[in-house]
GUFIDREN-245424 format. One record per atom (N, C-alpha, C): residue number from 0; atom name; x, y, z. Coordinates in steps of 0.05 Angstrom, whole numbers, plus 5000, padded with zeros to 4 digits. Layout:
N
+-----+------+------+------+------+
!   n ! atom !    x !    y !    z !
+-----+------+------+------+------+
! NUM !   CA !    X !    Y !    Z !
...
+-----+------+------+------+------+
END
This chain:
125
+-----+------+------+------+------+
!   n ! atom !    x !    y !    z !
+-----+------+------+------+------+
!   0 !    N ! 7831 ! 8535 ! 2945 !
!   0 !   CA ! 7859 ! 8539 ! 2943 !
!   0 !    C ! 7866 ! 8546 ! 2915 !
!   1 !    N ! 7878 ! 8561 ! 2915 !
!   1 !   CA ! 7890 ! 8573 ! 2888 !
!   1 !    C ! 7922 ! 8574 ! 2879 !
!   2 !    N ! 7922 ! 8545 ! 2869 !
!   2 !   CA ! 7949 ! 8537 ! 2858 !
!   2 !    C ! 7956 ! 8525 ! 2831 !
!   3 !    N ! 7971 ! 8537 ! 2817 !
!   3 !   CA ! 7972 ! 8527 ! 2796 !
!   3 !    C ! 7989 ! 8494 ! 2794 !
!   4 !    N ! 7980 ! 8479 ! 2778 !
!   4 !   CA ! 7995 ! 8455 ! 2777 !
!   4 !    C ! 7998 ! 8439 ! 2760 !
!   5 !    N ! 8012 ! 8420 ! 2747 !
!   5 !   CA ! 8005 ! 8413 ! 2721 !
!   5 !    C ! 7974 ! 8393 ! 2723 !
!   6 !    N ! 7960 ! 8396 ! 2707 !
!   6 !   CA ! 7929 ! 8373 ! 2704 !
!   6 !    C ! 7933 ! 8351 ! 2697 !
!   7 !    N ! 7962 ! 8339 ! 2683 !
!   7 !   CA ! 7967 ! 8311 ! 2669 !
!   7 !    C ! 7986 ! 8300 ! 2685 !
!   8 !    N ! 7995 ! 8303 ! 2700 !
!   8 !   CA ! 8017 ! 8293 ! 2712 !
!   8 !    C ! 8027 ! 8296 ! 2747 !
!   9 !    N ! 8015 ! 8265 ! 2763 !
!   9 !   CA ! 8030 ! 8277 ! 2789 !
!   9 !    C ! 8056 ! 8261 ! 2792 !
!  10 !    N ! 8065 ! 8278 ! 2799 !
!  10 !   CA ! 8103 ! 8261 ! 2805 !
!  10 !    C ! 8100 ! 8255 ! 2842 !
!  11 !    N ! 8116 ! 8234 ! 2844 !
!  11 !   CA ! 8117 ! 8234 ! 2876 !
!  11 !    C ! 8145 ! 8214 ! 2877 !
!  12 !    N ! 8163 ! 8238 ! 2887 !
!  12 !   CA ! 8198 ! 8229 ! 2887 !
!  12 !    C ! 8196 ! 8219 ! 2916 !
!  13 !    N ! 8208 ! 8201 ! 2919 !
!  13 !   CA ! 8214 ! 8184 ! 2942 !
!  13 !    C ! 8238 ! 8186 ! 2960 !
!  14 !    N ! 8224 ! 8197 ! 2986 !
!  14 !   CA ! 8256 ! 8211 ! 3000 !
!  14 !    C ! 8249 ! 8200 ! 3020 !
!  15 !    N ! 8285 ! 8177 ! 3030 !
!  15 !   CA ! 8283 ! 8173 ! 3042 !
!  15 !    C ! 8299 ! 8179 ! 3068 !
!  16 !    N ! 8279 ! 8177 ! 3100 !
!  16 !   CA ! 8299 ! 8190 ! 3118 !
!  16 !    C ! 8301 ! 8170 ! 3136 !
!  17 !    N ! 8329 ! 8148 ! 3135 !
!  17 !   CA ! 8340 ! 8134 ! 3155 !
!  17 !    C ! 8344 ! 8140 ! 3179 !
!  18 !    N ! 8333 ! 8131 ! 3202 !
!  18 !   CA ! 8336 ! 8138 ! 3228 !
!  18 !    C ! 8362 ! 8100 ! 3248 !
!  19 !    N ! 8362 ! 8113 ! 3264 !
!  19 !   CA ! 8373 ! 8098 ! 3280 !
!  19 !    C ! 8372 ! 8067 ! 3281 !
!  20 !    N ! 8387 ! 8048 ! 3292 !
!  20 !   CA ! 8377 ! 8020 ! 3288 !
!  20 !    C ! 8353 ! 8006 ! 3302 !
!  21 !    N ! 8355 ! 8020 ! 3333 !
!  21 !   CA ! 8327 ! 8017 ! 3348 !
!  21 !    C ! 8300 ! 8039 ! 3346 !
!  22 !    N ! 8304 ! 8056 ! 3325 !
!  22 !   CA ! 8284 ! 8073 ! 3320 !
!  22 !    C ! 8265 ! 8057 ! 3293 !
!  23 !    N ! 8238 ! 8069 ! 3295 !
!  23 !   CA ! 8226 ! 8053 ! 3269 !
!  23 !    C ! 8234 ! 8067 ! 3246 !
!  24 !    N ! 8231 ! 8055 ! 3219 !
!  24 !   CA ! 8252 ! 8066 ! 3206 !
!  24 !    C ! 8226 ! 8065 ! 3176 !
!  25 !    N ! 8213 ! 8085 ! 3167 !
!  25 !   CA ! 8192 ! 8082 ! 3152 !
!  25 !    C ! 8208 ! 8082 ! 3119 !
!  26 !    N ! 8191 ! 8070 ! 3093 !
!  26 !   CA ! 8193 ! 8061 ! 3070 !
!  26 !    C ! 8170 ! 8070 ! 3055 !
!  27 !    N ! 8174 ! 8079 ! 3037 !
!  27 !   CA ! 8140 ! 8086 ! 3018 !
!  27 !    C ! 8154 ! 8086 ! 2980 !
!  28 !    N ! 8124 ! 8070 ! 2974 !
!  28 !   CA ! 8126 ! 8065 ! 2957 !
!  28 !    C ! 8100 ! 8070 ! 2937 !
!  29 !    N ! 8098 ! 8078 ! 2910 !
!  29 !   CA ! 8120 ! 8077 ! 2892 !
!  29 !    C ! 8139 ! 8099 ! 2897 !
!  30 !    N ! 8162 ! 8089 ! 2883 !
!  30 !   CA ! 8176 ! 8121 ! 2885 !
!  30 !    C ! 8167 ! 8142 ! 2871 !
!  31 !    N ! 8166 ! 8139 ! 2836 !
!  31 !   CA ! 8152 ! 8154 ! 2818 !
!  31 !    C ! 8116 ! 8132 ! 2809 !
!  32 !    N ! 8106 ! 8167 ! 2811 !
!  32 !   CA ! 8079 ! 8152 ! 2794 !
!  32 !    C ! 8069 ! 8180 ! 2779 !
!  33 !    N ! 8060 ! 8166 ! 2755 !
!  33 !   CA ! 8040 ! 8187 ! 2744 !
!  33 !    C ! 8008 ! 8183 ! 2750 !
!  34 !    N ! 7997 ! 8207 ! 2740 !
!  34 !   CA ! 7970 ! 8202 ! 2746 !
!  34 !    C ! 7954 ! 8233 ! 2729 !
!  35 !    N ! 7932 ! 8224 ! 2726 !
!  35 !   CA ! 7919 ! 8247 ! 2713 !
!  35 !    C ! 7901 ! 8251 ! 2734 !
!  36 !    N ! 7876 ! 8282 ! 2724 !
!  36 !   CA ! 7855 ! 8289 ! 2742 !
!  36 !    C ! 7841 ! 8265 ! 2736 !
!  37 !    N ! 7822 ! 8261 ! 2768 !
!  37 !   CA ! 7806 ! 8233 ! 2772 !
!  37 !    C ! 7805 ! 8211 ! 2769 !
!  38 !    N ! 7847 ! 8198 ! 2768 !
!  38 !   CA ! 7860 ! 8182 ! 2783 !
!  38 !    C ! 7845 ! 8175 ! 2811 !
!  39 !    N ! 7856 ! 8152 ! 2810 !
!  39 !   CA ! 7858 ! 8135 ! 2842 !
!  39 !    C ! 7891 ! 8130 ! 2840 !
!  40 !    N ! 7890 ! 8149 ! 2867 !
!  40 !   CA ! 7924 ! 8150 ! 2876 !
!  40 !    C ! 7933 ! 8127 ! 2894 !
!  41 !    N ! 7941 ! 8110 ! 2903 !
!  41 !   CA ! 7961 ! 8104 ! 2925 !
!  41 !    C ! 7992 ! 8101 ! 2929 !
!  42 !    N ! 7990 ! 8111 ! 2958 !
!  42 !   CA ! 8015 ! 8121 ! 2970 !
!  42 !    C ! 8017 ! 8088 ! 2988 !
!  43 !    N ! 8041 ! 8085 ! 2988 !
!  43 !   CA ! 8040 ! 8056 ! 3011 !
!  43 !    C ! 8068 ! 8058 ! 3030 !
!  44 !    N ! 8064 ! 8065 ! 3052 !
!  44 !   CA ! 8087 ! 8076 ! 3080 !
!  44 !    C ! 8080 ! 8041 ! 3100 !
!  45 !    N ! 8110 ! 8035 ! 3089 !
!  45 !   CA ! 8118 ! 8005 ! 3108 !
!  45 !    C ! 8138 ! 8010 ! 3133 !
!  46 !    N ! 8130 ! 8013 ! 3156 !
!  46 !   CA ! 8141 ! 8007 ! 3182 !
!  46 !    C ! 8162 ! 7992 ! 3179 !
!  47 !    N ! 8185 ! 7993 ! 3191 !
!  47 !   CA ! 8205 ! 7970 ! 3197 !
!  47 !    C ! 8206 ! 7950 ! 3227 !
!  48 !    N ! 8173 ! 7980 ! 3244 !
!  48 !   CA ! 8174 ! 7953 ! 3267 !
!  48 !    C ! 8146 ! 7954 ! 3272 !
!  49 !    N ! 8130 ! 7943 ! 3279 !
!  49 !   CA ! 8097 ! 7954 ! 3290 !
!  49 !    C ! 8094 ! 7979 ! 3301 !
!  50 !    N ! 8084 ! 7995 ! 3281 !
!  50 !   CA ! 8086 ! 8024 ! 3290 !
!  50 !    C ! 8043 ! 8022 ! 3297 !
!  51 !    N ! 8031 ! 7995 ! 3307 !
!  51 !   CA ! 8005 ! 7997 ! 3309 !
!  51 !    C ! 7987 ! 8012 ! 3294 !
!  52 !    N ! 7970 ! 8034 ! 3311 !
!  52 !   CA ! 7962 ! 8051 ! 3285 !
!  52 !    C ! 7971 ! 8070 ! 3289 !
!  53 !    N ! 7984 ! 8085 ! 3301 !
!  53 !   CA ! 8000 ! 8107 ! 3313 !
!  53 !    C ! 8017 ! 8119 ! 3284 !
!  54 !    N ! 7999 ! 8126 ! 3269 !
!  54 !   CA ! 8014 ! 8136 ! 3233 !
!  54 !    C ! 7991 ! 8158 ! 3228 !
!  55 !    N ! 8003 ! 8188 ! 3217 !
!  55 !   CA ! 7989 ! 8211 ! 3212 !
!  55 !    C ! 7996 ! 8210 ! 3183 !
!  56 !    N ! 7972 ! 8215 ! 3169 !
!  56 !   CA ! 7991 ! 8223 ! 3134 !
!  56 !    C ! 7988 ! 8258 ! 3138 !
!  57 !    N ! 8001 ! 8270 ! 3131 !
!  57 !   CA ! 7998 ! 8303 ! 3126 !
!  57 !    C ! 8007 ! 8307 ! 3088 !
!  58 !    N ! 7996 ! 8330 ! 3078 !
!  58 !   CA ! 7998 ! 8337 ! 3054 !
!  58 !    C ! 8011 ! 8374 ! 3063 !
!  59 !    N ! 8040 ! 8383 ! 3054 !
!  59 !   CA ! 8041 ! 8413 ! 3051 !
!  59 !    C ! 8051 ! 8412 ! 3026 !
!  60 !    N ! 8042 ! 8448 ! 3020 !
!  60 !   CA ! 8045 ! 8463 ! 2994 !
!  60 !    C ! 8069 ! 8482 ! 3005 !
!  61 !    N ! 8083 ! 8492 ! 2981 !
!  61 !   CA ! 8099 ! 8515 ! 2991 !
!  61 !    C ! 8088 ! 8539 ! 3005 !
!  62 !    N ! 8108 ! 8541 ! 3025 !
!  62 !   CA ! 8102 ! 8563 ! 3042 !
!  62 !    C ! 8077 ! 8555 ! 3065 !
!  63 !    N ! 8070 ! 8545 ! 3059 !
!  63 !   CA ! 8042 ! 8533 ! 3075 !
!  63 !    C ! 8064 ! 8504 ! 3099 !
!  64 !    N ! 8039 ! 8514 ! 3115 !
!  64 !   CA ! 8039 ! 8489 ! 3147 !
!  64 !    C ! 8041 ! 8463 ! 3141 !
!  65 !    N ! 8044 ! 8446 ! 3142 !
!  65 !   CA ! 8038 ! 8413 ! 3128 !
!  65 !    C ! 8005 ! 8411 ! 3150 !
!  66 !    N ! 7992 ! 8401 ! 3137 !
!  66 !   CA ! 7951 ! 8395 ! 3145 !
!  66 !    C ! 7963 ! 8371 ! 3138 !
!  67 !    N ! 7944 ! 8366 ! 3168 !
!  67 !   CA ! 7935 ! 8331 ! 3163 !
!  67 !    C ! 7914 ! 8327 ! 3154 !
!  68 !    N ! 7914 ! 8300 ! 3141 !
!  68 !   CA ! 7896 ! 8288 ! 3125 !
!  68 !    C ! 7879 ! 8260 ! 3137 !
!  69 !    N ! 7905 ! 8248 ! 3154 !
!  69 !   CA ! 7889 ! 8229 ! 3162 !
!  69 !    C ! 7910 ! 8218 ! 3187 !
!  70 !    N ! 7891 ! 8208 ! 3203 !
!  70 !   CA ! 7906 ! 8198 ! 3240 !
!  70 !    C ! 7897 ! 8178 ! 3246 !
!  71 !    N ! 7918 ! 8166 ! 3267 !
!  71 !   CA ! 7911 ! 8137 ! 3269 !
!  71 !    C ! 7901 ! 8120 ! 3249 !
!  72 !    N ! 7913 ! 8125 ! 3231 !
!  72 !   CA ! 7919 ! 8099 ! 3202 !
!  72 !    C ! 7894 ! 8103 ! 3182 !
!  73 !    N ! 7868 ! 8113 ! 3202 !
!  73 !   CA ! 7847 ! 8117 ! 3180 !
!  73 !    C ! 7817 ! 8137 ! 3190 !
!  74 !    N ! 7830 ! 8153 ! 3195 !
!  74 !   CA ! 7806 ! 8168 ! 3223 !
!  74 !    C ! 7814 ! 8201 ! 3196 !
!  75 !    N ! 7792 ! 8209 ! 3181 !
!  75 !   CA ! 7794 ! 8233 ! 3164 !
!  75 !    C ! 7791 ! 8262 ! 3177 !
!  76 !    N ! 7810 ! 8270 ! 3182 !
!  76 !   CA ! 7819 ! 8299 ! 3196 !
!  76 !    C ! 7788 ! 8313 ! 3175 !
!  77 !    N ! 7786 ! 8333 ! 3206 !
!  77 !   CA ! 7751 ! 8342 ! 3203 !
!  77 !    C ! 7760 ! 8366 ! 3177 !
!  78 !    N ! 7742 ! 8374 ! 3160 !
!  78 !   CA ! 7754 ! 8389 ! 3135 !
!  78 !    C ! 7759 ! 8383 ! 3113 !
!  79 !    N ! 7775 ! 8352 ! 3119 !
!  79 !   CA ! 7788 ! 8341 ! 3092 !
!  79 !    C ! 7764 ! 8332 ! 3071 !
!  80 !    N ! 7779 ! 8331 ! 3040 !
!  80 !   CA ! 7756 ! 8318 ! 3024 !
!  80 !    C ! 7752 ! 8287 ! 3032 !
!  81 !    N ! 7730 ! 8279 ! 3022 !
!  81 !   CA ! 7718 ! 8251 ! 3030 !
!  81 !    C ! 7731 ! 8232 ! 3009 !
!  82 !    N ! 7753 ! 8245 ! 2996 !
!  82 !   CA ! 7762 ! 8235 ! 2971 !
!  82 !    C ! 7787 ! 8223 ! 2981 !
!  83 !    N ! 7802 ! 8233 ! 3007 !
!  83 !   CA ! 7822 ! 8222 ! 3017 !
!  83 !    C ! 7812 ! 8201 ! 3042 !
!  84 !    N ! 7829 ! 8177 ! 3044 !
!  84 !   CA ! 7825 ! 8153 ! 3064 !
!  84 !    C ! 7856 ! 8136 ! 3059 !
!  85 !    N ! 7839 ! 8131 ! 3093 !
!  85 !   CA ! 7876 ! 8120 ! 3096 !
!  85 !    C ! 7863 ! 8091 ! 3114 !
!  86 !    N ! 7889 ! 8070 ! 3101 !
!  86 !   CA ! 7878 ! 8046 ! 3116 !
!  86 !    C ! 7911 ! 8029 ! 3128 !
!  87 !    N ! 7909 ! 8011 ! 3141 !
!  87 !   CA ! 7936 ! 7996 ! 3151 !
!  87 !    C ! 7936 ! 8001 ! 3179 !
!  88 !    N ! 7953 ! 7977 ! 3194 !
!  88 !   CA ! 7963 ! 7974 ! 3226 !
!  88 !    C ! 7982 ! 7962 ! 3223 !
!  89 !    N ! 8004 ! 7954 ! 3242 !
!  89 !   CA ! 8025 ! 7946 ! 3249 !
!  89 !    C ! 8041 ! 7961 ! 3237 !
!  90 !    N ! 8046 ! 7948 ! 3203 !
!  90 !   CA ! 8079 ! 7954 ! 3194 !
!  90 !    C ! 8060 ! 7962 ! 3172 !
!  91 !    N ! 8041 ! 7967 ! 3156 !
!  91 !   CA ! 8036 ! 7963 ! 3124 !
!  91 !    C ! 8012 ! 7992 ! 3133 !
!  92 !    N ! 8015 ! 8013 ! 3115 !
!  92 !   CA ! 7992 ! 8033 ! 3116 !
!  92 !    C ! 7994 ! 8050 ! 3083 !
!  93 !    N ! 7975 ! 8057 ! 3086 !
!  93 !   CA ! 7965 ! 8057 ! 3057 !
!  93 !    C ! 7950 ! 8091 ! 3057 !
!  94 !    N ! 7954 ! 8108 ! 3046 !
!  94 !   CA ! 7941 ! 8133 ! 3033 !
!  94 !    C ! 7924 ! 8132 ! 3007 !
!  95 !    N ! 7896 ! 8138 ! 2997 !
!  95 !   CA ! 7891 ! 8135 ! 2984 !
!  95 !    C ! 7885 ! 8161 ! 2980 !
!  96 !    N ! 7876 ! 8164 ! 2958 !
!  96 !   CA ! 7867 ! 8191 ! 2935 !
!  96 !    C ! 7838 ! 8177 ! 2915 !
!  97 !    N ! 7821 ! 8183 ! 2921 !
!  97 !   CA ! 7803 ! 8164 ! 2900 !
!  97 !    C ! 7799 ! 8180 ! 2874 !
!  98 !    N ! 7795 ! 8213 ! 2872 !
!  98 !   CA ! 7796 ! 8209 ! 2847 !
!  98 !    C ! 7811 ! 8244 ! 2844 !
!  99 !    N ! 7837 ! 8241 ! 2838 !
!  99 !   CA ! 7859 ! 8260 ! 2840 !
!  99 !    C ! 7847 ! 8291 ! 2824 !
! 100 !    N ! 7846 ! 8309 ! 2849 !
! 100 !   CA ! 7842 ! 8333 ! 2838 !
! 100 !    C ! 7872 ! 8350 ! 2830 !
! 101 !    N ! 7860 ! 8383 ! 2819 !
! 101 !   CA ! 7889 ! 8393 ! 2822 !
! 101 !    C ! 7903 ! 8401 ! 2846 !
! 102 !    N ! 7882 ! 8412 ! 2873 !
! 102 !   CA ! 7889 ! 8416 ! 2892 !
! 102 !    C ! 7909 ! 8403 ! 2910 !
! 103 !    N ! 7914 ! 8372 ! 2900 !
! 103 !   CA ! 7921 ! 8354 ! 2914 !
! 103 !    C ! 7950 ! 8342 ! 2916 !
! 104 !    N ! 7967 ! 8357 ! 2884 !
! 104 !   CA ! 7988 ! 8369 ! 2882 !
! 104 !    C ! 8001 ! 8373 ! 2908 !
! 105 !    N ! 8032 ! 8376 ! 2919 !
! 105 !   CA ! 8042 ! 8376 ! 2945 !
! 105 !    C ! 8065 ! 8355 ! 2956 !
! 106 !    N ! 8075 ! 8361 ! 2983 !
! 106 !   CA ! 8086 ! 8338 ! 2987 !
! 106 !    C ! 8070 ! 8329 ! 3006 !
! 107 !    N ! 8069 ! 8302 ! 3010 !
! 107 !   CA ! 8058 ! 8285 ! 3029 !
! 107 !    C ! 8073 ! 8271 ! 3050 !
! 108 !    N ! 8074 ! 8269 ! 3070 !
! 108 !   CA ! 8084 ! 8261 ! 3095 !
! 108 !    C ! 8070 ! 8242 ! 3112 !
! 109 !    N ! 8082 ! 8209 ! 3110 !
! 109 !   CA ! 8077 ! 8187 ! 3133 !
! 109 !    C ! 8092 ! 8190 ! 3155 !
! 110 !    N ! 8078 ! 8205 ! 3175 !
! 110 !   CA ! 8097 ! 8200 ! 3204 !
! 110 !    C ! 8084 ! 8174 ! 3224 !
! 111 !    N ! 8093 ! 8167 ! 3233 !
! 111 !   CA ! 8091 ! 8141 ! 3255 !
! 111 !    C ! 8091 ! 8156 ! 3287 !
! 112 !    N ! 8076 ! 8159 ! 3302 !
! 112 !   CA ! 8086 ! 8161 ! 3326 !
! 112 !    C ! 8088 ! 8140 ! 3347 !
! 113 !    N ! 8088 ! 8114 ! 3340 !
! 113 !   CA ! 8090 ! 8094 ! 3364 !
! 113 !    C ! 8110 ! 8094 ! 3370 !
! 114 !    N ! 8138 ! 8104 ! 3367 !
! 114 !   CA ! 8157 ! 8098 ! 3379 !
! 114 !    C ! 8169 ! 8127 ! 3375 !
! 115 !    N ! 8191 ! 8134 ! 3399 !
! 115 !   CA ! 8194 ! 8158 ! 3398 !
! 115 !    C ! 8227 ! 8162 ! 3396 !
! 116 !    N ! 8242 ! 8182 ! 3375 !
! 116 !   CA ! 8224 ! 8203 ! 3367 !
! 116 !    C ! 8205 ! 8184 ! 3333 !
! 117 !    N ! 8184 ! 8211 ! 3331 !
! 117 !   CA ! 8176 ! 8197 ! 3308 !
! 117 !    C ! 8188 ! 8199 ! 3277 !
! 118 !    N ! 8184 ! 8180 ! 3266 !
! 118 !   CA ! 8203 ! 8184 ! 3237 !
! 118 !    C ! 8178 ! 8195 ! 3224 !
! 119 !    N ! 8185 ! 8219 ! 3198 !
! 119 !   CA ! 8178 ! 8228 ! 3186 !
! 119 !    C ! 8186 ! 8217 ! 3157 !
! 120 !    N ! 8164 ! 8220 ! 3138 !
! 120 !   CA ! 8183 ! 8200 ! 3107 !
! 120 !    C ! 8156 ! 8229 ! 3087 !
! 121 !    N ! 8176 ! 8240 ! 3078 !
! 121 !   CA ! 8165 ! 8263 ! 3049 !
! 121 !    C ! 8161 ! 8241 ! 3024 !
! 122 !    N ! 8144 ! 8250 ! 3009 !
! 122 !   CA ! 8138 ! 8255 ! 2987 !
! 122 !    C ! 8128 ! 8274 ! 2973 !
! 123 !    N ! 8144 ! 8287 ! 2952 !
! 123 !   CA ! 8140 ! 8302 ! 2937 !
! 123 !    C ! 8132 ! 8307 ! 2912 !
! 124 !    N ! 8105 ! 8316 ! 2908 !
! 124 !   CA ! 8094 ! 8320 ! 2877 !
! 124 !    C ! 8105 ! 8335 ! 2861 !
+-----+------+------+------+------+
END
């Protein structure tokens, strides 16, 4: 992939999208983080009801599709680097990055599908 990005710095702004009172209603944290190349990143997406493992992380770039990265809370979409892993069930799930390239720049997306419709929650680098 051929993208330019900054090497010293990943940002990840915290957007949040409130859904309904009986819909699950997702949280991720930190809001901001920095990080340099070959960082260990984590992303942390908290359920507001047992969303089981029924949670996809996806990463898109501009103009580009959003690719998943990881399903069912920790199962590595075939392709991806071995550098991304994802762990958590019920309410608590976790994205990891073990050691932050430039490629990896992007927004990132915790969707939940245990309950329908599914909530989507961005993060953007």
């Amino acid at each position: 992939m051929d993208m330019k990005v900054p090497t010293q710095l990943l940002g990840l702004l915290l957007l949040w999208l409130p859904g309904a009172s009986s819909e699950i209603q997702m949280t991720q944290s930190p809001s901001l983080l920095s990080a340099s190349l070959g960082d260990r990143v984590t992303i942390t997406c908290r359920a507001s009801q047992n969303a089981n493992r029924w949670l996809t992380w996806y990463q898109q770039n501009p103009g580009k599709a959003p690719k998943p990265l990881i399903y069912e809370a920790s199962k590595l979409q075939t392709g991806v680097p071995s550098w991304f892993s994802g762990s958590g069930s019920g309410t608590d799930f976790t994205l990891t990055i073990s050691s932050l390239e430039p490629e990896d720049a992007g927004t990132y997306y915790c969707l939940q599908y245990n309950s329908n419709p599914p909530t989507v929650l961005p993060v953007r680098t």
